[in-house]
FIVORO-853605 format. One line per 5 residues: number of its first residue (from 1); their letters; for each residue z negated, x negated, y negated of C-alpha. Coordinates in steps of 0.05 Angstrom, whole numbers, plus 5000, padded with zeros to 4 digits. Layout:
// FIVORO-853605
NUM> a> Z X Y | ...
This chain:
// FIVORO-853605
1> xxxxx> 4470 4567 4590 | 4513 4563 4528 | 4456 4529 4493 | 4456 4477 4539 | 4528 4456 4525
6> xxxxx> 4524 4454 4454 | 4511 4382 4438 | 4564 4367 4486 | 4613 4408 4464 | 4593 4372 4382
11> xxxxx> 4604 4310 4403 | 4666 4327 4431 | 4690 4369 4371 | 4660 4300 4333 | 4707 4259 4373
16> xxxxx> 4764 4291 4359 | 4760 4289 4284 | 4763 4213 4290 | 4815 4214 4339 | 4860 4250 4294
21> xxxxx> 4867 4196 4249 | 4897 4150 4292 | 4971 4134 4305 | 4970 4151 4378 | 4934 4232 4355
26> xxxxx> 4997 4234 4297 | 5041 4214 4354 | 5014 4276 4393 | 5025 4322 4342 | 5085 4302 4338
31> xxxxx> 5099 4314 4412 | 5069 4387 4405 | 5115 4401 4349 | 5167 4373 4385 | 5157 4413 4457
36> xxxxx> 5142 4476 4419 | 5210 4475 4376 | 5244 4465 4442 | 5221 4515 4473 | 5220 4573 4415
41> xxxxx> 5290 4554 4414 | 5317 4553 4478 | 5253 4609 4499 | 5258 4646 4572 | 5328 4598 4586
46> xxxxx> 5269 4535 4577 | 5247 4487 4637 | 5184 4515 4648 | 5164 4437 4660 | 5163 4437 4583
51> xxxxx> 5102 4492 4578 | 5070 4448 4633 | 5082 4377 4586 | 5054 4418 4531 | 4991 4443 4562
56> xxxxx> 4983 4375 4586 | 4966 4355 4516 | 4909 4376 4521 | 4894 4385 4446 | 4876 4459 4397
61> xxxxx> 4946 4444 4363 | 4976 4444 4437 | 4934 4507 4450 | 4963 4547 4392 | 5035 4513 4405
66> xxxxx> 5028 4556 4469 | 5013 4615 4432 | 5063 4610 4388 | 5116 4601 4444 | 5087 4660 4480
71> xxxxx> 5099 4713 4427 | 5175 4685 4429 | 5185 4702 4505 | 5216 4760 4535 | 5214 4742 4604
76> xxxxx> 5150 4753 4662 | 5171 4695 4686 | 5165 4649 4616 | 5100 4693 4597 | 5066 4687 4662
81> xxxxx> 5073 4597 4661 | 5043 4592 4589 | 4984 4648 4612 | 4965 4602 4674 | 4981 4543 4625
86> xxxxx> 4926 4568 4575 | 4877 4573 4635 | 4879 4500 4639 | 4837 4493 4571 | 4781 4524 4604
91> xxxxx> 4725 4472 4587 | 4774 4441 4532 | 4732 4431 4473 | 4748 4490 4405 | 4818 4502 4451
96> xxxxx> 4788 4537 4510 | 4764 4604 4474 | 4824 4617 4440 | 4851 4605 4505 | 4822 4644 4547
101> xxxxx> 4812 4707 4496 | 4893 4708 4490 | 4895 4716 4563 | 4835 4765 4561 | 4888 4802 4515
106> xxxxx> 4945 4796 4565 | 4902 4825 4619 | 4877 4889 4579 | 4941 4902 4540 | 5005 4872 4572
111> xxxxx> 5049 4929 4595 | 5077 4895 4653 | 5032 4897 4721 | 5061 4832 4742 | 5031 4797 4672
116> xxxxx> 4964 4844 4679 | 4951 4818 4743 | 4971 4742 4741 | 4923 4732 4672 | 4862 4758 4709
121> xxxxx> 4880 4717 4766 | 4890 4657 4717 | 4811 4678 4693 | 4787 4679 4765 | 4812 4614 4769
126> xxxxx> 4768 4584 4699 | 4711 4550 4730 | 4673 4545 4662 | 4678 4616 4623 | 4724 4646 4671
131> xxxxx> 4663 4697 4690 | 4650 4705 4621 | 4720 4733 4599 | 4727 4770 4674 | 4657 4799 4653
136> xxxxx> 4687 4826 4585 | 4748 4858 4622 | 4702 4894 4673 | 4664 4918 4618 | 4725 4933 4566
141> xxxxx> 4779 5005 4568 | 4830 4961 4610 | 4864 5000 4660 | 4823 5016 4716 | 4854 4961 4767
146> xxxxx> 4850 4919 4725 | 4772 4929 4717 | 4772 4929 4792 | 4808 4859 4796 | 4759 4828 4745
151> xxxxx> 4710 4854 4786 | 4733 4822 4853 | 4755 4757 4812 | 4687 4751 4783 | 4656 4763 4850
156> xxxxx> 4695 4712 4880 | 4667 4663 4833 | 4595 4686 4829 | 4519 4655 4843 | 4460 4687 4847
161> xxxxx> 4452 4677 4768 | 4502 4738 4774 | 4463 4787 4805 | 4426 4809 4755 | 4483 4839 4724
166> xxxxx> 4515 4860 4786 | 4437 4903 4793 | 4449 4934 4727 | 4522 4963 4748 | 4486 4983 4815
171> xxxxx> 4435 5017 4780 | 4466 5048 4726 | 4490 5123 4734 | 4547 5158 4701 | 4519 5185 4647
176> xxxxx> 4470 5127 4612 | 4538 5087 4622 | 4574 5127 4571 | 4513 5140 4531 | 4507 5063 4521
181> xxxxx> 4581 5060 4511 | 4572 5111 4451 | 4515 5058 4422 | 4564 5009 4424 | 4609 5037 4385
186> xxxxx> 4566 5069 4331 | 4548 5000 4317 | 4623 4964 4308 | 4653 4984 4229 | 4719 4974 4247
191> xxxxx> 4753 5044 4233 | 4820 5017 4233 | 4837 5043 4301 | 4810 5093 4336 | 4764 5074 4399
196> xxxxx> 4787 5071 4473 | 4736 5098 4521 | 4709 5054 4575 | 4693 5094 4629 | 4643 5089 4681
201> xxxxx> 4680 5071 4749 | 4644 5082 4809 | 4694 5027 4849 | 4661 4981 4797 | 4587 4997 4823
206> xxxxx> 4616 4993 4889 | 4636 4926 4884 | 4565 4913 4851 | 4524 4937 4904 | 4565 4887 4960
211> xxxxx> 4561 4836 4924 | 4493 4842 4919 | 4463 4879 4980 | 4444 4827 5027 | 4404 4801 4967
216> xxxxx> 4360 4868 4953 | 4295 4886 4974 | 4299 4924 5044 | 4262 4992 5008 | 4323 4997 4960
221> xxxxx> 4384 4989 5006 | 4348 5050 5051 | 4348 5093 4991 | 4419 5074 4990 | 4442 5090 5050
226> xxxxx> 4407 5152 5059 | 4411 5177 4988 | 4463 5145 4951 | 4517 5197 4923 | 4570 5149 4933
231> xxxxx> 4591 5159 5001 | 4620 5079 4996 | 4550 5050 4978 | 4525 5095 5041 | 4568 5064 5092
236> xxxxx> 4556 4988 5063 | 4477 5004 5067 | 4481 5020 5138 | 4521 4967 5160 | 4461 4918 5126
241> xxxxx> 4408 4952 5150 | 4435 4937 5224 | 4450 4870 5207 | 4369 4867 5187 | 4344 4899 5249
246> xxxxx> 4315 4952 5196 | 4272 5007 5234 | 4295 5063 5196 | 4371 5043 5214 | 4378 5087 5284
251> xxxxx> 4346 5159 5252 | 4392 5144 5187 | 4456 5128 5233 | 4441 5190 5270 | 4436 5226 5219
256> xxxxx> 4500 5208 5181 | 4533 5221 5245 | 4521 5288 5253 | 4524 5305 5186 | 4585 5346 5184
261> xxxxx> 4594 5336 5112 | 4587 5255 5110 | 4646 5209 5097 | 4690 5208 5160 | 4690 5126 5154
266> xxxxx> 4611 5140 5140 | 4609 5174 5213 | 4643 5124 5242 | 4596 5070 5217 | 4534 5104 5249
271> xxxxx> 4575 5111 5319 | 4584 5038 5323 | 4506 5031 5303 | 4484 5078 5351 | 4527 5051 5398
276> xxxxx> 4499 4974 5390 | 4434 5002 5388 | 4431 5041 5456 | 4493 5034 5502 | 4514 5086 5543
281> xxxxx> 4451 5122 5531 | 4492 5150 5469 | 4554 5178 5520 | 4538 5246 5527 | 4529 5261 5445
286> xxxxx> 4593 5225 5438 | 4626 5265 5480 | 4601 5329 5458 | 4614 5316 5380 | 4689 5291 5403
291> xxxxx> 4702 5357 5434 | 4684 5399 5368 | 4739 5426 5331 | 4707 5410 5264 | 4704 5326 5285
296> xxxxx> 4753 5288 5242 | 4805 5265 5272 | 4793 5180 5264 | 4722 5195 5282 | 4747 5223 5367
301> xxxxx> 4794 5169 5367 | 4734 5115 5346 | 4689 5150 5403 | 4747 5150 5443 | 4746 5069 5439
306> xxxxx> 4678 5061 5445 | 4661 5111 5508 | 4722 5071 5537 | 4683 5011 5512 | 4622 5017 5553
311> xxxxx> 4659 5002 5624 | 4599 5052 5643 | 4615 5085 5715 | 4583 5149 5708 | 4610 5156 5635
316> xxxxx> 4679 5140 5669 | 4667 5194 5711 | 4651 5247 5666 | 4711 5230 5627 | 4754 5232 5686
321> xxxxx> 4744 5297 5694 | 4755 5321 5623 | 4837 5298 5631 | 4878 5361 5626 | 4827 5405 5607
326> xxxxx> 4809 5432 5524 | 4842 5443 5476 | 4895 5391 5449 | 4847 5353 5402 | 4801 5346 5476
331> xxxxx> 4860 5328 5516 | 4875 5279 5462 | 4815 5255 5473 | 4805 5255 5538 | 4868 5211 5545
336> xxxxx> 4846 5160 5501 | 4775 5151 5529 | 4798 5139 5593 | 4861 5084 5585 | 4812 5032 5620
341> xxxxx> 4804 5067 5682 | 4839 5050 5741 | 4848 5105 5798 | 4902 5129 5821 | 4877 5206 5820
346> xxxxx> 4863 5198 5742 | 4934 5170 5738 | 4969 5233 5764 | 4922 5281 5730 | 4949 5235 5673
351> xxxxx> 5022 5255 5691 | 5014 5326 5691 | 5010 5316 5623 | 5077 5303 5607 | 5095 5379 5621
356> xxxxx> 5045 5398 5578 | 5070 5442 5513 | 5040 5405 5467 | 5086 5351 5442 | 5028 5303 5421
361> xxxxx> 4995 5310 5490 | 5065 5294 5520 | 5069 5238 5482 | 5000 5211 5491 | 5011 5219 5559
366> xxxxx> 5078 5180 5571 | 5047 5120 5525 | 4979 5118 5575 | 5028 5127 5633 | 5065 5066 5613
371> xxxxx> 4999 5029 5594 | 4987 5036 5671 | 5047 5013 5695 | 5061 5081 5728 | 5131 5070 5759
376> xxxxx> 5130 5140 5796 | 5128 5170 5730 | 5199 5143 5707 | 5243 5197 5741 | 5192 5258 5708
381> xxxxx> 5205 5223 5634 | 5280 5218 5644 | 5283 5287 5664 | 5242 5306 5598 | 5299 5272 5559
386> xxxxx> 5360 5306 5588 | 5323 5368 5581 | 5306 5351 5505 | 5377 5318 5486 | 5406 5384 5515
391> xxxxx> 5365 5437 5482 | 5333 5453 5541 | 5265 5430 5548 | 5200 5455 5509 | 5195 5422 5448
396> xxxxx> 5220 5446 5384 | 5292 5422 5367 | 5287 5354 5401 | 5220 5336 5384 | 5237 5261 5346
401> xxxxx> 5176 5237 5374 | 5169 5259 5434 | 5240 5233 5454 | 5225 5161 5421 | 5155 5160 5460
406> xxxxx> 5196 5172 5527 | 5252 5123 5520 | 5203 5068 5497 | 5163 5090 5556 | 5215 5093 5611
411> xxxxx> 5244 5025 5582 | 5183 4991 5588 | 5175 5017 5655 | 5238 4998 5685 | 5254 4935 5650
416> xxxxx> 5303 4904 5679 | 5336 4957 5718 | 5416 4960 5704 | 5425 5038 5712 | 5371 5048 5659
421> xxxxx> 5399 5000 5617 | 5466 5037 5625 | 5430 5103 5607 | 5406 5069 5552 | 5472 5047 5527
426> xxxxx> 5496 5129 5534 | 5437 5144 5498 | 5457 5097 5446 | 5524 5120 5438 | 5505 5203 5427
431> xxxxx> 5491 5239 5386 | 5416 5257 5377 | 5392 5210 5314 | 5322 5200 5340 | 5347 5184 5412
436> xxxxx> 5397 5138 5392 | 5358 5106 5340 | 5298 5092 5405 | 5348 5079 5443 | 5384 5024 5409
441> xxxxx> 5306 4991 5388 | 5303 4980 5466 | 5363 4947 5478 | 5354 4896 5427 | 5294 4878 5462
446> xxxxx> 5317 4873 5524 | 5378 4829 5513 | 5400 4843 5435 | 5459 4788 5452 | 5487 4827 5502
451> xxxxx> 5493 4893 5450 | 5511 4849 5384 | 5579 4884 5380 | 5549 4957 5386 | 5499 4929 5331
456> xxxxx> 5555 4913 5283 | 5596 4969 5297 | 5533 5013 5275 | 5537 4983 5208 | 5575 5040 5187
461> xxxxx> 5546 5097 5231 | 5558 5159 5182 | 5474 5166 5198 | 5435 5123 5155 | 5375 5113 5190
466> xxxxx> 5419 5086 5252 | 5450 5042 5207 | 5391 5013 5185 | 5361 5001 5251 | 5427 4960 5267
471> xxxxx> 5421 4924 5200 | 5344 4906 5217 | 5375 4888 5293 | 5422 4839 5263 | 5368 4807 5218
476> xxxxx> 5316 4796 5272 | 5371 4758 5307 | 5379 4713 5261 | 5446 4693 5286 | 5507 4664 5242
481> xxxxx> 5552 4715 5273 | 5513 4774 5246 | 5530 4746 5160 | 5605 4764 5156 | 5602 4844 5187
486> xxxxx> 5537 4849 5141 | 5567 4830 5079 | 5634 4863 5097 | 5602 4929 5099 | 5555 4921 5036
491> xxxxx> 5609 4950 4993 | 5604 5016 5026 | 5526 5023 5006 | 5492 5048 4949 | 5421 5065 4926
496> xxxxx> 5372 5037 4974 | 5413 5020 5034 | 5445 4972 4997 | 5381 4936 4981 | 5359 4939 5048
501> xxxxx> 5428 4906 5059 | 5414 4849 5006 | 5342 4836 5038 | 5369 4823 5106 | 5426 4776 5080
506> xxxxx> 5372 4745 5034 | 5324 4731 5101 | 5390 4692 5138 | 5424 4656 5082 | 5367 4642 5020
511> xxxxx> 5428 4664 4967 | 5415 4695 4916 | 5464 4740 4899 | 5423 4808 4922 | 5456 4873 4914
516> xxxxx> 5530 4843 4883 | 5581 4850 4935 | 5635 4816 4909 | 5591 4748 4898 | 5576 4758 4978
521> xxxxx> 5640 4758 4997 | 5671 4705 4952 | 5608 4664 4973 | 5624 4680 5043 | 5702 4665 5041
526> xxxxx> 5673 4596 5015 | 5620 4566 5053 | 5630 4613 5132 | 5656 4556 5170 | 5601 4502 5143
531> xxxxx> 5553 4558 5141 | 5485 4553 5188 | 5423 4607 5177 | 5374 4578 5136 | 5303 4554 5157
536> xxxxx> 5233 4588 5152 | 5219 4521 5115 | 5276 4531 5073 | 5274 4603 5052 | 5199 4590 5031
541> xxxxx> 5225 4540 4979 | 5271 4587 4950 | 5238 4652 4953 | 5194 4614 4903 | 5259 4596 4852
546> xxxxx> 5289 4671 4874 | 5225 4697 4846 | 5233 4648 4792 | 5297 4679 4777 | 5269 4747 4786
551> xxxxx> 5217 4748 4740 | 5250 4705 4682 | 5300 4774 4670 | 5290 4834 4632 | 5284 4884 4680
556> xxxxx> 5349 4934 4691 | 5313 4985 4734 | 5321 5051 4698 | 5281 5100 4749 | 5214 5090 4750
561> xxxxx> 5150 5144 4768 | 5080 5132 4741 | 5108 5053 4743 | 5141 5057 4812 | 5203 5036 4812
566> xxxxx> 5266 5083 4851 | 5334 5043 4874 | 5352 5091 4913 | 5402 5148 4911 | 5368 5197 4973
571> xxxxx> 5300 5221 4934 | 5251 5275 4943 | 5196 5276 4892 | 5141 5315 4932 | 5093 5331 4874
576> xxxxx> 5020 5378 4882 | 5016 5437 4846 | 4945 5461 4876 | 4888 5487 4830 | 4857 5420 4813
581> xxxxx> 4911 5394 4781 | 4902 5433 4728 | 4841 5397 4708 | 4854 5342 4646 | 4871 5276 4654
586> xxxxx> 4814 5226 4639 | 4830 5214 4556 | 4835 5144 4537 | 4821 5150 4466 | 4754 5176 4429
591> xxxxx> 4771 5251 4410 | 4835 5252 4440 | 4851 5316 4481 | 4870 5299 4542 | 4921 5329 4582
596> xxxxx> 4922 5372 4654 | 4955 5331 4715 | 4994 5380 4717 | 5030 5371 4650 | 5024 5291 4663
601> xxxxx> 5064 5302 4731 | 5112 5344 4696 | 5122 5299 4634 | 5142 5236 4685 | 5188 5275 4732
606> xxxxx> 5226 5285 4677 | 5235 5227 4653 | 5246 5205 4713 | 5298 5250 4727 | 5334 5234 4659
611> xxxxx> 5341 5166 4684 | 5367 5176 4753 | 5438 5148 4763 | 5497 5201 4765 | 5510 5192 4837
616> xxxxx> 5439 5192 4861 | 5419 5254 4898 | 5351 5283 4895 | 5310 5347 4895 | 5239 5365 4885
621> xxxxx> 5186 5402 4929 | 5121 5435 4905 | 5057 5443 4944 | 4995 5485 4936 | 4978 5530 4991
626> xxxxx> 5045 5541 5011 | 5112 5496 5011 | 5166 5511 4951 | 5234 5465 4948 | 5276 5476 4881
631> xxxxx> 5340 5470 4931 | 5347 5469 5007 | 5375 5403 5009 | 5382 5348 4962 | 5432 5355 4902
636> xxxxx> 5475 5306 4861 | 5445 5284 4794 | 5501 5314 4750 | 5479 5346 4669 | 5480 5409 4700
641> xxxxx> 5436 5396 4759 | 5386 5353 4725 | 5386 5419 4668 | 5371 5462 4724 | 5317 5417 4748
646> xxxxx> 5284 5413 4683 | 5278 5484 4673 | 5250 5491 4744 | 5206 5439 4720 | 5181 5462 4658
651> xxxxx> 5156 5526 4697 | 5112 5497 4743 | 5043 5523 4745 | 4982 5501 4777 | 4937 5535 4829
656> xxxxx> 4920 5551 4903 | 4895 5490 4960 | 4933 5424 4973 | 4981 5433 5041 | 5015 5363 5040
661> xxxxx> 5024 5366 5109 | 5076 5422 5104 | 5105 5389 5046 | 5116 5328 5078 | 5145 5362 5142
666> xxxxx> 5191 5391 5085 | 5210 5331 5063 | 5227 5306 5138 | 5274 5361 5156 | 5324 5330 5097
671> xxxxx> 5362 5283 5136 | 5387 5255 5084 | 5332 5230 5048 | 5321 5159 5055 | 5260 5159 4998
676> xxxxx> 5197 5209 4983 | 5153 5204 4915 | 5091 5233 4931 | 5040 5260 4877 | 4977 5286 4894
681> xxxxx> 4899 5291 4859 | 4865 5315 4921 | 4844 5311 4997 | 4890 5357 5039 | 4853 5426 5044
686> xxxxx> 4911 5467 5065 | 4969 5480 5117 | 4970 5466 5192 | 4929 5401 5191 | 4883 5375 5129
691> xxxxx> 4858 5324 5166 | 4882 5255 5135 | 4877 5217 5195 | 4909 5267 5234 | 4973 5274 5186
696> xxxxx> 4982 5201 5171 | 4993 5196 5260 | 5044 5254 5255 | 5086 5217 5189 | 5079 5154 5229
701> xxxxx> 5110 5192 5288 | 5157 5228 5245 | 5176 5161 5214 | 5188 5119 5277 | 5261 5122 5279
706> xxxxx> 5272 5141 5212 | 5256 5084 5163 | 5241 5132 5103 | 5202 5085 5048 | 5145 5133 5018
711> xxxxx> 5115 5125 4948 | 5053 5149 4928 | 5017 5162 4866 | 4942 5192 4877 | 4920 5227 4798
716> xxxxx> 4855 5235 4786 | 4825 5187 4840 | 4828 5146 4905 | 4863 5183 4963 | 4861 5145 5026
721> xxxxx> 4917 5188 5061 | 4966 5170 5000 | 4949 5098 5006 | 4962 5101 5084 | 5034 5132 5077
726> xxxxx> 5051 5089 5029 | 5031 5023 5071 | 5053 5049 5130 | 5122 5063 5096 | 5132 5000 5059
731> xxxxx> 5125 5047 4999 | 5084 5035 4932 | 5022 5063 4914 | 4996 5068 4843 | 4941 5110 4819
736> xx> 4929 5151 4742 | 4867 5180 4723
């Protein structure tokens, strides 16, 4: 291919030279040297229109006048416009690869995420050599996502002349990877640094082998799916050897599917294949395998959908009369599989449920109660709640979820109905967090006008959680009235309340004054009375200059975990201490020792804590097999706390299995914590649940009326569960090998 662009290419380099002699080419040098000393010297404080003018140019000097400039910015913001102004000399003659190798450079090396992922985005956009330089970063030491990011760039922009290479990754196991990557390096001469490893990364061959599947001979994806030790490449196998009608697709999809050990997603895969392939012929297996103990948890709920699916009467039968009966993870079960039925028998079997002891099953029960429109079920909930909200009823110290399942329930049950709504307001007004929290969700749905003054008076609710489910009220209101009380409270709030505070005021007015108080209320003393909220329309335009103005400043933010930034002042760092993480840390450079996790994990909680604001409070808890907080509560970040931490700290140890479920139940019974950092190397294998799907429904439960943002930082690999929490949450996930 290059070849073929060579005498093109000459005569363009040919063309050039004689244009340089001209007046209008010395008049274009003179308007590089012109834009570049204006923009060295007024650098991230330039017009950015200047970087655009220069790249416009279109010459090498111009080029290199961008380069130049770049190595004088401090800003994202300045960096990131000349990166996706280089990308433009892609096909430009002896500029474009200069061009594209300095963003190559930004990609592999920059230290900022932000810059690492805008110059491989920049590649992905280089219709010329942009798979050339995205093929170098795949194959280069970069950090891993960016490898990944190449990959999915380079995908994105690939034809068939690709999959030749996209084979080799396929095809290529661990080891002959780094045994070519040692070739590679006995060849280069250059001592002058030592060598980064490029490691072999199995998301890379995953990426590989979809890119490339529908493409390969039928004989090679079934030694895939039924062989492949990457569990990914399994499940993507499957699904194309459906999609080809392949006869060896039902015995493999039965056989992943009972395969106790297979990939719960895996499982799941071969239940929708059997399912397609022979109805409700497949019921009674179903069934069976969803009333084993040992069943993961998202493979009985995916059964649950498709039994309920198949609209089959005698399967709606059998079902039917599995309500109420099993254990919890059958009831469960049993509940789900049958929301599509309609009899009125099934409906109060259904109802008996909500005395069961079981919180989940009570829960379950109100939300399928409610699904059905069961009105005779109302008075039953209510009496559940004034049993709950007065320590009375079952459940363990009002159960948050259980009492947020039966307001929402009840409230969409009697919609409409004044003495409920008055209950609601009571409910609204005590003093049970999780209650009043529910209860004050529902009224702003049912008339939100009608409440705005209870809404703004819980602005400064002593609970925080309450008074960010006001603050979110207010927002989604979107109403003038809601600015002033907002912004009059924002003085009171610290850490991240007072970011939630500056979001919300950000949504209705487009200003840009975030987390300063004072500017808020001197803006506010100015412009109330002309004031109107601003437009979707609007606030699109100046999100764009807010993140403008975002990314042109040297970032202030002095917490940060594995990269993950921390505004606020209510943190747990909930960090695993089981026996794997005392295996080392992948090293990045040849003959370097690497580290354990352990001693990683340690090394960046304490700089983290060294960085923490005096008035932030925090604590740390430990997991292995069992639960271990350094305090009962959270503490204040004076020298002698954060001395006391580090020495608890420094004797951490590894060993034993991973119980994150207890140690984010831990974390929960802080009410004060308003923010979780959560390490961890390894699938749950420890405490009352280690099933992932099962704990992320219980922190989603846990969570409903809490608003707690969790991060999460998985070492050592991809861990699904982390990456759940953390979306769910709103949280950020990174992850360190």
């Amino acid at each position: 291919m290059r070849t073929s662009r060579l005498p093109s290419i000459l005569l363009a380099l040919v063309a050039g030279a004689l244009v340089l002699g001209t007046p209008a080419a010395a008049g274009r040098r003179d308007e590089v040297a012109d834009l570049v000393a204006e923009l060295s010297k007024a650098r991230d404080d330039a017009d950015a229109e200047l970087i655009t003018q220069l790249a416009d140019i279109k010459t090498r000097a111009a080029m290199e006048g961008l380069l130049e400039v770049y190595e004088r910015m401090g800003s994202i913001f300045m960096k990131l416009q000349i990166v996706r102004a280089l990308a433009t000399f892609d096909g430009v003659g002896d500029a474009e690869q200069p061009a594209l190798q300095k963003i190559l450079d930004v990609a592999t090396d920059a230290k900022d995420r932000e810059l690492r992922d805008g110059a491989v985005d920049a590649l992905g956009g280089c219709r010329h050599l942009g798979k050339d330089f995205l093929r170098m970063i795949v194959e280069s030491p970069a950090q891993d996502e960016v490898r990944e990011r190449a990959m999915d760039r380079h995908v994105a922009l690939s034809t068939k002349d690709d999959h030749g290479w996209y084979r080799v990754l396929f095809e290529t196991e661990p080891d002959e990877f780094e045994d070519a990557q040692e070739g590679k390096k006995k060849g280069k001469k250059d001592e002058a640094e030592p060598e980064r490893r490029v490691h072999h990364l199995e998301s890379i061959r995953e990426r590989a082998f979809a890119a490339i599947v529908e493409s390969l001979e039928e004989k090679v994806v079934e030694e895939a799916a039924q062989a492949d030790e990457n569990d990914t490449i399994r499940g993507i196998a499957l699904r194309d050897l459906h999609r080809r009608d392949n006869r060896q697709v039902e015995p493999l999809a039965r056989r992943a599917f009972e395969d106790v050990e297979e990939k719960p997603e895996n499982r799941v895969i071969a239940a929708r294949v059997l399912a397609e392939l022979n109805g409700a012929k497949e019921a009674g297996g179903f069934i069976e395998m969803a009333q084993k103990f040992i069943t993961p948890e998202d493979l009985r709920t995916e059964l649950a959908r498709i039994l309920a699916g198949f609209r089959d009467e005698g399967v709606d039968g059998k079902l039917s009369r599995l309500v109420g009966k099993g254990k919890p993870y059958e009831k469960r079960f049993a509940l789900m599989a049958t929301v599509e039925i309609k009899d009125d028998a099934l409906t109060k079997k259904i109802r008996r449920g909500l005395q069961d002891k079981d919180p989940e099953i009570c829960v379950t029960s109100a939300r399928a109660l409610a699904a059905r429109g069961d009105v005779d079920s109302i008075a039953d909930m209510r009496e559940l709640i004034e049993k709950a909200t007065a320590g009375k009823g079952e459940f363990e110290a009002n159960d948050p979820e259980v009492l947020s399942a039966m307001v929402e329930a009840v409230s969409l049950l009697a919609a409409g109905d004044e003495e409920w709504n008055a209950q609601l307001l009571a409910y609204a007004q005590g003093p049970d967090r999780d209650v009043r929290n529910a209860a004050l969700a529902q009224l702003a749905k049912q008339d939100a006008a009608a409440h705005f003054e209870l809404f703004v008076q819980y602005l400064s609710h002593p609970e925080w959680s309450t008074r960010l489910e006001a603050l979110r009220i207010l927002g989604d209101m979107r109403t003038k009235d809601a600015v002033g009380p907002i912004i009059a409270r924002m003085p009171e709030e610290r850490g991240r309340m007072l970011h939630e505070f500056a979001d919300v005021l950000w949504i209705l007015t487009g200003e840009p004054f975030r987390t300063r108080a004072a500017s808020w209320q001197s803006w506010w003393a100015d412009e109330e009375d002309r004031f109107q909220i601003i437009s979707e329309e609007e606030l699109g335009k100046r999100a764009a200059e807010e993140e403008e103005r975002r990314l042109r400043q040297i970032s202030n933010i002095k917490t940060e975990f594995f990269g993950i930034r921390i505004v606020s002042e209510r943190v747990i760092f909930v960090i695993d201490t089981s026996g794997s993480m005392a295996e080392a840390t992948r090293g990045e450079a040849a003959g370097e020792v690497p580290l354990p996790r352990i001693e990683v994990a340690k090394r960046e909680l304490t700089r983290a804590l060294e960085s923490l604001e005096e008035n932030t409070l925090f604590n740390i808890i430990t997991f292995s097999s069992g639960v271990t907080p350094w305090l009962d509560s959270v503490a204040g970040s004076s020298q002698r706390a954060r001395d006391e931490a580090y020495e608890w700290v420094s004797r951490l140890g590894a060993g034993g299995a991973t119980n994150l479920y207890g140690a984010l139940e831990a974390a929960f019974e802080d009410p004060d914590v308003d923010t979780l950092v959560v390490l961890s190397d390894g699938e749950p294998t420890g405490g009352e649940t280690d099933d992932p799907y099962r704990i992320r429904e219980v922190v989603q439960g846990w969570n409903e009326n809490r608003g707690v943002v969790m991060h999460t930082i998985a070492v050592g690999g991809s861990l699904q569960i982390l990456e759940w929490i953390a979306e769910d949450s709103g949280g950020s996930h990174v992850k360190f090998r």
